[in-house]
PyMOL Python script that loads the backbone (N, CA, C, O; Angstrom):
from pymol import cmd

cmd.read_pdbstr("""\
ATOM      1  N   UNK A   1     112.086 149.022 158.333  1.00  0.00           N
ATOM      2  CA  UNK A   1     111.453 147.815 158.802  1.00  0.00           C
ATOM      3  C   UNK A   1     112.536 146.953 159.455  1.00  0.00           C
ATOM      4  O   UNK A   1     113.578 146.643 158.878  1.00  0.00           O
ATOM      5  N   UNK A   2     112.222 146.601 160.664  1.00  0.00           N
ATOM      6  CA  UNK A   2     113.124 145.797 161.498  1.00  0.00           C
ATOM      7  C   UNK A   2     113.305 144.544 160.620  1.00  0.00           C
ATOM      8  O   UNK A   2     114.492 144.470 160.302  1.00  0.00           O
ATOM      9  N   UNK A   3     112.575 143.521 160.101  1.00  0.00           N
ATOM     10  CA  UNK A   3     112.886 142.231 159.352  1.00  0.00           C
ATOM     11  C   UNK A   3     114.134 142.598 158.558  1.00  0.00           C
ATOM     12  O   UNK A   3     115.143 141.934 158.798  1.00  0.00           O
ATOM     13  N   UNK A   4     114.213 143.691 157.527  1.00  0.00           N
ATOM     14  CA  UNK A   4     115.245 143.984 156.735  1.00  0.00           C
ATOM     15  C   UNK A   4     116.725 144.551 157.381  1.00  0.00           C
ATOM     16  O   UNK A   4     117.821 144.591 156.821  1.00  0.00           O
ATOM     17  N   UNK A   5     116.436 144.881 158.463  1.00  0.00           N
ATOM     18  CA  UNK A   5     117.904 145.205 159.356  1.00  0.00           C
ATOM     19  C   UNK A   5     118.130 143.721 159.422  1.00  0.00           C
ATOM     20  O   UNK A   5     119.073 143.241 158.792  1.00  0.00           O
ATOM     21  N   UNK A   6     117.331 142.955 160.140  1.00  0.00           N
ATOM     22  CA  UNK A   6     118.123 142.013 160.047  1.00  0.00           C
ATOM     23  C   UNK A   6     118.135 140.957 158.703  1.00  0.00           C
ATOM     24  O   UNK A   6     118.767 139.907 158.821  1.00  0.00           O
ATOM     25  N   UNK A   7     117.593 141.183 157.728  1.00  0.00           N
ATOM     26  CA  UNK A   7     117.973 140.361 156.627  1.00  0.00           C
ATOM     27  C   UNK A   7     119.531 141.023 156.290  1.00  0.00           C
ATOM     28  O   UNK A   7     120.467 140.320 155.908  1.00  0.00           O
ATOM     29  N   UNK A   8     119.610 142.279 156.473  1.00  0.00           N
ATOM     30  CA  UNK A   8     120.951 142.470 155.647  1.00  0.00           C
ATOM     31  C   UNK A   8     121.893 142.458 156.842  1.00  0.00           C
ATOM     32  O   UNK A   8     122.918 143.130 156.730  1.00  0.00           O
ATOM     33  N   UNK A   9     121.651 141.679 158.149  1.00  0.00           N
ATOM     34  CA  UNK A   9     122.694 141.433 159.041  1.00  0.00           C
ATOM     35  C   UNK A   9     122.780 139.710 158.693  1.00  0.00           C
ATOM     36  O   UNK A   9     123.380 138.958 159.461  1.00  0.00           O
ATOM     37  N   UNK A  10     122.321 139.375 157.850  1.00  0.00           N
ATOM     38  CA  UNK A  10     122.558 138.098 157.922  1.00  0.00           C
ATOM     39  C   UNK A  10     121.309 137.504 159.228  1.00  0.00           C
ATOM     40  O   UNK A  10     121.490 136.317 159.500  1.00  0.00           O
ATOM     41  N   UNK A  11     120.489 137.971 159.775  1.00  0.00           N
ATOM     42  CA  UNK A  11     120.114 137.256 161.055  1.00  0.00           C
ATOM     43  C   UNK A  11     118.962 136.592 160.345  1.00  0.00           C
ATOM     44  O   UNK A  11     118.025 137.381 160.225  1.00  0.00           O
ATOM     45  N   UNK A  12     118.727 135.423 159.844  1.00  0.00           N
ATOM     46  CA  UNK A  12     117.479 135.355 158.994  1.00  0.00           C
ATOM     47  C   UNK A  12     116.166 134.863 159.881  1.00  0.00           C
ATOM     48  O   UNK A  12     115.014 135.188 159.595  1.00  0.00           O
ATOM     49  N   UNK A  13     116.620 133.821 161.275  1.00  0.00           N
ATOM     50  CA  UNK A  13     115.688 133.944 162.093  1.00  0.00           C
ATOM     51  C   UNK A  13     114.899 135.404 162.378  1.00  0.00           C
ATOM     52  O   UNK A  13     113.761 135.789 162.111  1.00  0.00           O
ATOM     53  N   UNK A  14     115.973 135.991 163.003  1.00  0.00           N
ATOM     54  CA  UNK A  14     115.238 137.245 163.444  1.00  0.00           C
ATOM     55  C   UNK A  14     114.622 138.210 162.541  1.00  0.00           C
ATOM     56  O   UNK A  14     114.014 139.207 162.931  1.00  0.00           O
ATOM     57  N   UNK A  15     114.791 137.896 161.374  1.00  0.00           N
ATOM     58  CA  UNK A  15     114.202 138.521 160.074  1.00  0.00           C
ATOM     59  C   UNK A  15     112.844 138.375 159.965  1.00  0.00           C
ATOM     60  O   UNK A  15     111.997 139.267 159.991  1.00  0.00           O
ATOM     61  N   UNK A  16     112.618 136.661 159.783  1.00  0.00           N
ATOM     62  CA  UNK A  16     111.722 136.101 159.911  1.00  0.00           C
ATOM     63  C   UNK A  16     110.580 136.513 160.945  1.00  0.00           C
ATOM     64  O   UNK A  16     109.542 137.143 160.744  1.00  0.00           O
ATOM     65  N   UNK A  17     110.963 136.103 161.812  1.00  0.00           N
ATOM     66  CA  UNK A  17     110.363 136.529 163.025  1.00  0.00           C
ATOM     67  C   UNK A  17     109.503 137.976 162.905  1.00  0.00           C
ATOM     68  O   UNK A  17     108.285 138.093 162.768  1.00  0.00           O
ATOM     69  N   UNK A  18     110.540 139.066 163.000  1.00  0.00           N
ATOM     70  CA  UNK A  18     110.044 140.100 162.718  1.00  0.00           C
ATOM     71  C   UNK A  18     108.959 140.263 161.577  1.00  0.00           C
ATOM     72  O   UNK A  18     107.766 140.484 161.785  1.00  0.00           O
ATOM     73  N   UNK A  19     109.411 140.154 160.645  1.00  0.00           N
ATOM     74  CA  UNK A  19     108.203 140.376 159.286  1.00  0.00           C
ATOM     75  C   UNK A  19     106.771 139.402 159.792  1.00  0.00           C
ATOM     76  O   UNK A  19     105.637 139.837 159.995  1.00  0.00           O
ATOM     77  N   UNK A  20     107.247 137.988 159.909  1.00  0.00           N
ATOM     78  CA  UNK A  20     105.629 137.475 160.530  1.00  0.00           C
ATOM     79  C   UNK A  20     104.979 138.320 161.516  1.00  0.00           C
ATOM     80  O   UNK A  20     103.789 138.631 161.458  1.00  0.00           O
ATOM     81  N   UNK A  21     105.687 138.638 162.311  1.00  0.00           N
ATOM     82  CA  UNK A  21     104.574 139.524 163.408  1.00  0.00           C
ATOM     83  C   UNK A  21     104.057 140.909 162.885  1.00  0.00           C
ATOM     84  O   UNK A  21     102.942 141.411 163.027  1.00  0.00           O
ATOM     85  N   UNK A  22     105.082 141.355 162.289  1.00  0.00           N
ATOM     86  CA  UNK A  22     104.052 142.369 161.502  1.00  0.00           C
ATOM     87  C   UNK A  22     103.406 142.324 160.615  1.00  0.00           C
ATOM     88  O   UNK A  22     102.562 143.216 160.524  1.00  0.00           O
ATOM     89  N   UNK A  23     103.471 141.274 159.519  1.00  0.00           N
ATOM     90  CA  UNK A  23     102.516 140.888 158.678  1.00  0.00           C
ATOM     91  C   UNK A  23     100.880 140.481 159.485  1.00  0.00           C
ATOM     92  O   UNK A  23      99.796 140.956 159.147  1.00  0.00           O
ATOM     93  N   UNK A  24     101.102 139.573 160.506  1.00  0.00           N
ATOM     94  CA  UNK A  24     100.110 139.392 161.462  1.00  0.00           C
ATOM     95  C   UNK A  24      99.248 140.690 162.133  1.00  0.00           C
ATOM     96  O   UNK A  24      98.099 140.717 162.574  1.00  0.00           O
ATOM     97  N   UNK A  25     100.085 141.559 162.048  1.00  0.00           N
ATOM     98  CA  UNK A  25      99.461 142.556 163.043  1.00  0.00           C
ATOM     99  C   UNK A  25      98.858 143.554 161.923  1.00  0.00           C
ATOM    100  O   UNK A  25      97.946 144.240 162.386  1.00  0.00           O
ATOM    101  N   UNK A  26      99.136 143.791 160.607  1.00  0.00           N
ATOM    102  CA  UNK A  26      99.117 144.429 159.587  1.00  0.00           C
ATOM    103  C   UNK A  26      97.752 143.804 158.623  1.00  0.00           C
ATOM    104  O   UNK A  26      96.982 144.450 157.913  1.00  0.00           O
ATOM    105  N   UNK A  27      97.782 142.259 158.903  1.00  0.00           N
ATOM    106  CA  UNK A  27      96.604 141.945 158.345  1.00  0.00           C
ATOM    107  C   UNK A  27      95.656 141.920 159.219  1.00  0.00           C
ATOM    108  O   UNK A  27      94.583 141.991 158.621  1.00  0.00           O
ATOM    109  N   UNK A  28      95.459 141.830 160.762  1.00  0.00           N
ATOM    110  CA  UNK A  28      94.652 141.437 161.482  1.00  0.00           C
ATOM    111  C   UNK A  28      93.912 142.585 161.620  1.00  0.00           C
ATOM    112  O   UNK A  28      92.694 142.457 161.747  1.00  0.00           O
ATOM    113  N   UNK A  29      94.533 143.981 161.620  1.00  0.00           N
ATOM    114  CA  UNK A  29      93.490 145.401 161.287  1.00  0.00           C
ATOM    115  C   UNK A  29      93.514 145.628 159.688  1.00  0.00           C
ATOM    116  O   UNK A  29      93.315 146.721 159.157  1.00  0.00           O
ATOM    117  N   UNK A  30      93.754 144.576 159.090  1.00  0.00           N
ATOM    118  CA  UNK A  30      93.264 144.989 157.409  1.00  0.00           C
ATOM    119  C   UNK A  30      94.123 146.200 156.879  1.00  0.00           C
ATOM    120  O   UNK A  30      93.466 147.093 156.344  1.00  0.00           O
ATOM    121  N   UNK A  31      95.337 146.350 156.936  1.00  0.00           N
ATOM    122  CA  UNK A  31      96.010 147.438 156.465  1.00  0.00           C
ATOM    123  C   UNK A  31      96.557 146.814 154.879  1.00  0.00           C
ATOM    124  O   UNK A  31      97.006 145.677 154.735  1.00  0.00           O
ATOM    125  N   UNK A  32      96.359 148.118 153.449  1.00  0.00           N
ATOM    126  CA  UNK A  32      96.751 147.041 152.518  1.00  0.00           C
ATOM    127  C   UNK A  32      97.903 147.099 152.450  1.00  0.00           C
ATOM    128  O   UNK A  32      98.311 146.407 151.517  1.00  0.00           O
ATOM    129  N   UNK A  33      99.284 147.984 153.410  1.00  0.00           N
ATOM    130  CA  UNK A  33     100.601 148.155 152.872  1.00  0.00           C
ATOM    131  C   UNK A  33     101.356 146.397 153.317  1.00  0.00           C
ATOM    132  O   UNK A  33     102.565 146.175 153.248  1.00  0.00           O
ATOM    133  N   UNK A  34     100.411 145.451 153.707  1.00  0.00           N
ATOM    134  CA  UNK A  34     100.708 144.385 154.427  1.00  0.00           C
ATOM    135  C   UNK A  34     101.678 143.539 153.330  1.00  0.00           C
ATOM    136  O   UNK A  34     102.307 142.511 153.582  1.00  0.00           O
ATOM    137  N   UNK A  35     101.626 144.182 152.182  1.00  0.00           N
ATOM    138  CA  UNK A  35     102.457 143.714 150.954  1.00  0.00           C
ATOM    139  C   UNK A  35     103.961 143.739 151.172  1.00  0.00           C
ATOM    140  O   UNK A  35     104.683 142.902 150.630  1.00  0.00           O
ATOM    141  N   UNK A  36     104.375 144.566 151.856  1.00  0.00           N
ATOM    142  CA  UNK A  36     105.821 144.930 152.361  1.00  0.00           C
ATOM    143  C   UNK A  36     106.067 143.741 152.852  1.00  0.00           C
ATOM    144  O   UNK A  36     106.781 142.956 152.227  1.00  0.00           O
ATOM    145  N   UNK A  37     105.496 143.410 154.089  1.00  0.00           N
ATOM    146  CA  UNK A  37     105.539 142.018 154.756  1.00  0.00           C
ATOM    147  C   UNK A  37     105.981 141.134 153.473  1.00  0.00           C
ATOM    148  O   UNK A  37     107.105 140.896 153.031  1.00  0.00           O
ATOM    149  N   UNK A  38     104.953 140.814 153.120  1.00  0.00           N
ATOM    150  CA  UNK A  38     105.032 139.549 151.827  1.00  0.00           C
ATOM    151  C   UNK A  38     106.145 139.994 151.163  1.00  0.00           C
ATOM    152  O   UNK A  38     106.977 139.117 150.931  1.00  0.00           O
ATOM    153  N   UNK A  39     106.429 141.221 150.752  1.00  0.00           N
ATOM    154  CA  UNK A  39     108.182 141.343 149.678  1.00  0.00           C
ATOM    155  C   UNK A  39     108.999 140.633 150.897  1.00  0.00           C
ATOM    156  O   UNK A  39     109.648 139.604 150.707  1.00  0.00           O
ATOM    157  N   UNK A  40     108.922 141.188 151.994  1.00  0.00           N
ATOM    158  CA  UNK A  40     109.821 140.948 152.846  1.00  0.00           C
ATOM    159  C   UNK A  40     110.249 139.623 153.327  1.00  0.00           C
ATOM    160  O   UNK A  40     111.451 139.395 153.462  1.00  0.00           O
ATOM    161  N   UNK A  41     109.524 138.897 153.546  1.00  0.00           N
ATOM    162  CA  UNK A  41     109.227 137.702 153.711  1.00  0.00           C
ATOM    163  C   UNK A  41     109.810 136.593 152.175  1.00  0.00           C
ATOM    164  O   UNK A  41     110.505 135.586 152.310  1.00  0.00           O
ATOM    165  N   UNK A  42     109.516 136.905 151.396  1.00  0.00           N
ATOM    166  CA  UNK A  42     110.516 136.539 149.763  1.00  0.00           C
ATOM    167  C   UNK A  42     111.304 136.978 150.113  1.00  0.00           C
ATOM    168  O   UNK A  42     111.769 136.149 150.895  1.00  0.00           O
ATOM    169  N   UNK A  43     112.244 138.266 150.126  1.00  0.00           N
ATOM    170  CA  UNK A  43     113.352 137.805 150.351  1.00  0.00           C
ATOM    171  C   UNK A  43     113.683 137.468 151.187  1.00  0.00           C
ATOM    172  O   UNK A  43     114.887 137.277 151.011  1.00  0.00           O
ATOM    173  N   UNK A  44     113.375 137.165 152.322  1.00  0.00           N
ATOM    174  CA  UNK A  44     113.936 136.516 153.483  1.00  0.00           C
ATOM    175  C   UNK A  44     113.962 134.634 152.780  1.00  0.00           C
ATOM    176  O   UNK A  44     115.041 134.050 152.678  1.00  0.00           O
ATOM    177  N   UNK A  45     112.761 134.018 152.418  1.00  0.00           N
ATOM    178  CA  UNK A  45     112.685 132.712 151.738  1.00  0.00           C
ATOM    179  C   UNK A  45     113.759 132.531 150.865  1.00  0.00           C
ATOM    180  O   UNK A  45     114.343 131.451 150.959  1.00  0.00           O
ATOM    181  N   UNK A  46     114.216 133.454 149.915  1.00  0.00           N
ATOM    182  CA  UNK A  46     115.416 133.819 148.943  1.00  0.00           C
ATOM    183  C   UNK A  46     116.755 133.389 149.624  1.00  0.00           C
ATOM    184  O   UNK A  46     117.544 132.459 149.456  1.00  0.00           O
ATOM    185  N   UNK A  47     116.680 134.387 150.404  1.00  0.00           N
ATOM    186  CA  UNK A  47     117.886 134.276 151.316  1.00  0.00           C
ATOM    187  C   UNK A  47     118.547 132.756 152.175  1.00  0.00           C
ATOM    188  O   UNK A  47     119.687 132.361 152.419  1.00  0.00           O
ATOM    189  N   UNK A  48     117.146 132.213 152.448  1.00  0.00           N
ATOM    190  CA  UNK A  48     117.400 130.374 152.888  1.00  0.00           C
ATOM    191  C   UNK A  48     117.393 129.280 151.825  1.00  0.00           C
ATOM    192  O   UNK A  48     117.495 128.054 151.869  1.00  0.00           O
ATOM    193  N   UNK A  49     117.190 130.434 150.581  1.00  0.00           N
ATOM    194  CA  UNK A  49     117.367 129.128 149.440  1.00  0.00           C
ATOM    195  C   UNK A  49     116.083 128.461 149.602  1.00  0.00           C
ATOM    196  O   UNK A  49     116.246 127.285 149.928  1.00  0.00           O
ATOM    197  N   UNK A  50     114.687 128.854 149.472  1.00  0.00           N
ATOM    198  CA  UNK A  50     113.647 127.882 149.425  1.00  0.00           C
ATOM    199  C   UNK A  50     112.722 128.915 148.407  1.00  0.00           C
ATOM    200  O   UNK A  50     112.032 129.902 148.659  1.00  0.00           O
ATOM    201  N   UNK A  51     113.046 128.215 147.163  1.00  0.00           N
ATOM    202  CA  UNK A  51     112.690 129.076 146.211  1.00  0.00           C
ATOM    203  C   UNK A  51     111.093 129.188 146.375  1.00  0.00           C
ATOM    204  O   UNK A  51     110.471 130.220 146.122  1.00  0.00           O
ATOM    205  N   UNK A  52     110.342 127.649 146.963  1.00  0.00           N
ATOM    206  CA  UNK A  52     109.073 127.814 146.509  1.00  0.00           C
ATOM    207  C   UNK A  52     108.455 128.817 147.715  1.00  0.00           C
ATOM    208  O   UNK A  52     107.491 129.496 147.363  1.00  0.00           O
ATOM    209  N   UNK A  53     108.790 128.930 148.717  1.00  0.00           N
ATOM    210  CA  UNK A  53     108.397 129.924 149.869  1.00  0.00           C
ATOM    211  C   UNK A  53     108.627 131.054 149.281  1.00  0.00           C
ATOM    212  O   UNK A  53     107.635 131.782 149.320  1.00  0.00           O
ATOM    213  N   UNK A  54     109.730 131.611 148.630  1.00  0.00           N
ATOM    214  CA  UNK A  54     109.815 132.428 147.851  1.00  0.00           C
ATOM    215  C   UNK A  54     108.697 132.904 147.014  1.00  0.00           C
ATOM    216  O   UNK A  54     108.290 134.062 147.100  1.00  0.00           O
ATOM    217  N   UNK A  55     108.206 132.059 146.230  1.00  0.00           N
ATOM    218  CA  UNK A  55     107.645 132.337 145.219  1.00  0.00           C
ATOM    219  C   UNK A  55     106.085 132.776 145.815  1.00  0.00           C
ATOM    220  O   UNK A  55     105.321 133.710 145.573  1.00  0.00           O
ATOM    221  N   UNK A  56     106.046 131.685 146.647  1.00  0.00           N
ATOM    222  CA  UNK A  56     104.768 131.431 147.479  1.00  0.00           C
ATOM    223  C   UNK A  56     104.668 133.388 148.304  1.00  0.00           C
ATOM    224  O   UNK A  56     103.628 133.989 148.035  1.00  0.00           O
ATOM    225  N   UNK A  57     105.230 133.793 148.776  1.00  0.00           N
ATOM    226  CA  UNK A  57     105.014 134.972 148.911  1.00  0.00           C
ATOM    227  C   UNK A  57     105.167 136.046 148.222  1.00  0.00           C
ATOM    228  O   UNK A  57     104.593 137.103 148.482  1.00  0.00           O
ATOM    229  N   UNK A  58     106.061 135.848 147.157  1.00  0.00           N
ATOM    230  CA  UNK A  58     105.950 137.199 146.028  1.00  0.00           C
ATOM    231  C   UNK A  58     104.804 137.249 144.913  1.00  0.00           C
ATOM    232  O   UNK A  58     104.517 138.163 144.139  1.00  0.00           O
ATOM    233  N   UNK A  59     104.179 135.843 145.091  1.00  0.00           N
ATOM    234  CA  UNK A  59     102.945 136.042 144.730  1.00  0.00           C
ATOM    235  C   UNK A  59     101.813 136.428 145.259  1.00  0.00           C
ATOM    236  O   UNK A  59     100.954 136.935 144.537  1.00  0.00           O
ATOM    237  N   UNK A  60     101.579 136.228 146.828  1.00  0.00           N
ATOM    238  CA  UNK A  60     100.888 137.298 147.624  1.00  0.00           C
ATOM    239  C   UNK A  60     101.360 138.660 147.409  1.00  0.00           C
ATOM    240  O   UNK A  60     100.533 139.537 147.161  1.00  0.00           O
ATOM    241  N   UNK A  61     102.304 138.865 147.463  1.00  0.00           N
ATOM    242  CA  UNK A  61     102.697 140.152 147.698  1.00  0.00           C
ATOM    243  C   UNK A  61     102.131 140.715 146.376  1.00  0.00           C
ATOM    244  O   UNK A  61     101.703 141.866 146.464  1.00  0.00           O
ATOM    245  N   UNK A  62     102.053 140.154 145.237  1.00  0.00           N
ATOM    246  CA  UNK A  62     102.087 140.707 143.395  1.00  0.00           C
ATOM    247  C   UNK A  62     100.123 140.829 143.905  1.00  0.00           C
ATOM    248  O   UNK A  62      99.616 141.950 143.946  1.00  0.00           O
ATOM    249  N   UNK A  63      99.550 139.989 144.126  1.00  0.00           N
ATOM    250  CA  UNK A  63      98.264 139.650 144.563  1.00  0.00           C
ATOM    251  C   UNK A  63      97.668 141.372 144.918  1.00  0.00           C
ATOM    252  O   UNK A  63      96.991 142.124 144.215  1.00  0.00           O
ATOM    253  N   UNK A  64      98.252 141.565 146.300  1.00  0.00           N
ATOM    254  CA  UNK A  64      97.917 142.419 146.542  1.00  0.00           C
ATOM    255  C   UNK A  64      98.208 143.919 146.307  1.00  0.00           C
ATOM    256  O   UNK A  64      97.492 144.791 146.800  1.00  0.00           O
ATOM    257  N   UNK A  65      99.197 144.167 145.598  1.00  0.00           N
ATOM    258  CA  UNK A  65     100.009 145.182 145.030  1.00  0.00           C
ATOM    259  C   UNK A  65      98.861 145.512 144.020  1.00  0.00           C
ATOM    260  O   UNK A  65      98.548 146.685 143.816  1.00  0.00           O
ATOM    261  N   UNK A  66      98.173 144.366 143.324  1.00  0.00           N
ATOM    262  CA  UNK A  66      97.215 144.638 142.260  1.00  0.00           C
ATOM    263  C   UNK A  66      95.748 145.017 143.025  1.00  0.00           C
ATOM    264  O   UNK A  66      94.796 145.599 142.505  1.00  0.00           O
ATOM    265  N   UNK A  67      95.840 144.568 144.263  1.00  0.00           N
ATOM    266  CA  UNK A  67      94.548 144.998 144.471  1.00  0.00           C
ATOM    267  C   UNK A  67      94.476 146.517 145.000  1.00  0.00           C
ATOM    268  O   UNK A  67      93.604 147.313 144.651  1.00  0.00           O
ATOM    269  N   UNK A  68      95.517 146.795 145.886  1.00  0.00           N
ATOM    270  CA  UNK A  68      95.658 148.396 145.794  1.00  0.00           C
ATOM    271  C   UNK A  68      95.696 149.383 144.858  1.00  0.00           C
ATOM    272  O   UNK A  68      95.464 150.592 144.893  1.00  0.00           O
ATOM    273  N   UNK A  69      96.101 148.476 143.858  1.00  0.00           N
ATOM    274  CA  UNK A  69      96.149 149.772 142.646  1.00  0.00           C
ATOM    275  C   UNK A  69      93.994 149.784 141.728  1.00  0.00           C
ATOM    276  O   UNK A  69      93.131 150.358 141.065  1.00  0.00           O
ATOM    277  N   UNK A  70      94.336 148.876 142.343  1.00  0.00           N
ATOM    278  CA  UNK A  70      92.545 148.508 141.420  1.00  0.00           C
ATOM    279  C   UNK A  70      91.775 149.430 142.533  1.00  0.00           C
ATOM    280  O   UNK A  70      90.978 150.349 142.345  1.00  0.00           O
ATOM    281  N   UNK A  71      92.242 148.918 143.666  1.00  0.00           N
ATOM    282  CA  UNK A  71      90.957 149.863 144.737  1.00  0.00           C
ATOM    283  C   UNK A  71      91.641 151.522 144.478  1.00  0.00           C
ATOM    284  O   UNK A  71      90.554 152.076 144.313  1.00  0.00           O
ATOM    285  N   UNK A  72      92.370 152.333 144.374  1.00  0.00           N
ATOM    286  CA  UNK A  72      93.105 153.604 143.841  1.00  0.00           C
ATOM    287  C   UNK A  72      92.267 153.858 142.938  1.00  0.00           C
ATOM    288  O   UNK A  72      91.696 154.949 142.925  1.00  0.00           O
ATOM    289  N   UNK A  73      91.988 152.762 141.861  1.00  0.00           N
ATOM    290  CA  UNK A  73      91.725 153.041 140.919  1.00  0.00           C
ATOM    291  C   UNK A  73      93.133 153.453 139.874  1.00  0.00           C
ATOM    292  O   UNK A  73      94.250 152.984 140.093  1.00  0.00           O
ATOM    293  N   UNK A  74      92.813 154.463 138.659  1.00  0.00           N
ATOM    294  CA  UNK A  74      93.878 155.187 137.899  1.00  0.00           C
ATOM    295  C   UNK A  74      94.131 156.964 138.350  1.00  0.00           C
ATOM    296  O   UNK A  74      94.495 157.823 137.547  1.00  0.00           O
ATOM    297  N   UNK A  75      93.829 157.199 139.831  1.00  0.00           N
ATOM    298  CA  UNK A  75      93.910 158.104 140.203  1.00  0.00           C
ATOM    299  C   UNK A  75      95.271 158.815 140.215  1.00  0.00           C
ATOM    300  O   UNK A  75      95.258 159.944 140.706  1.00  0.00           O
ATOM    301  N   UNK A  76      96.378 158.375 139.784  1.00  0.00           N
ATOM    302  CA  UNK A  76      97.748 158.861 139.674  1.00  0.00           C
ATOM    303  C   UNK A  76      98.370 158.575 141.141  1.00  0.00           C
ATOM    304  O   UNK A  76      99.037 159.328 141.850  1.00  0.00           O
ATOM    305  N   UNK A  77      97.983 157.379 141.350  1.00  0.00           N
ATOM    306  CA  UNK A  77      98.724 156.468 142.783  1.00  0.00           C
ATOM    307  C   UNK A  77     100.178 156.223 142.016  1.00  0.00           C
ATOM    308  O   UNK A  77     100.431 155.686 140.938  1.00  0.00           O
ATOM    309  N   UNK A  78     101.066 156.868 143.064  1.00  0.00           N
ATOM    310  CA  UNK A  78     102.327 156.441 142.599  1.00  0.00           C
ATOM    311  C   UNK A  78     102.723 154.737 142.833  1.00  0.00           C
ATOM    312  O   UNK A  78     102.301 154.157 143.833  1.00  0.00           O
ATOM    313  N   UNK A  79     103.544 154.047 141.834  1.00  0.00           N
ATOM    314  CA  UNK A  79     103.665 152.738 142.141  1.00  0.00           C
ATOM    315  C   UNK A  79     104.530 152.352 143.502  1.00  0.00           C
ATOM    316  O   UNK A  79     105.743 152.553 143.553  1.00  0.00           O
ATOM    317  N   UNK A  80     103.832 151.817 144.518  1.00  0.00           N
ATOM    318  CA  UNK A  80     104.821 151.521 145.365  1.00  0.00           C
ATOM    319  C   UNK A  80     106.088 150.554 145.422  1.00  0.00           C
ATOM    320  O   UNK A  80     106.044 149.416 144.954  1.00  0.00           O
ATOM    321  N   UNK A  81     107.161 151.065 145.999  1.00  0.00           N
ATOM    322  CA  UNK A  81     108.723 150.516 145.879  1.00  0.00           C
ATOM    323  C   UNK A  81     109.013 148.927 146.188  1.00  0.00           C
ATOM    324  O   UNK A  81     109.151 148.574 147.359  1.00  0.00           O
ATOM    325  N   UNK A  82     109.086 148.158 145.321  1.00  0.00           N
ATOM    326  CA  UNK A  82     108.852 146.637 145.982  1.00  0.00           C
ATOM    327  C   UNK A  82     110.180 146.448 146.676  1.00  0.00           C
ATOM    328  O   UNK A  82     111.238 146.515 146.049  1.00  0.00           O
ATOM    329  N   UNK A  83     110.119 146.206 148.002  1.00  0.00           N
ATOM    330  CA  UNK A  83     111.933 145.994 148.286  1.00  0.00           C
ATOM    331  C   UNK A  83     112.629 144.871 147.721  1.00  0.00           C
ATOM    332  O   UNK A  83     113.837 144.733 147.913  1.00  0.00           O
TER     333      UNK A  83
END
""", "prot")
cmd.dss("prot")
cmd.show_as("cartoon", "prot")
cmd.util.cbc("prot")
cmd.orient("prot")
């Protein structure tokens, strides 16, 4: 994911940037991996020191992590990797 090249270049604009547009483009056709975005996006908030943006998206992100596993069901969905 491009946002995370540049979170770990230090570029946090362009981090930013990146993850919103794909979060945008990820929710706007309803895809549920749109959770990546939201990890991504925490740590990017992390990274500027704004804990509550932080929080504010790792709780979307927790949000929907639960709803994928509920729509799976207990079908032996492996847990996906939170970055």
């Amino acid at each position: 994911m491009l946002a995370i090249i540049h979170l770990c270049l230090g570029d946090l604009p362009a981090a930013e940037r990146n993850a919103e547009a794909a979060r945008e483009i990820r929710e706007s056709i309803g895809l549920n991996d749109v959770w990546k975005e939201y990890a991504a996006l925490a740590e990017i908030a992390a990274a500027r020191q704004d804990a509550v943006a932080a929080m504010g998206w790792a709780e979307k992100r927790d949000a929907k992590l639960a709803e994928v596993r509920r729509l799976a069901g207990s079908g032996g969905m492996p847990s996906p990797k939170i970055i």
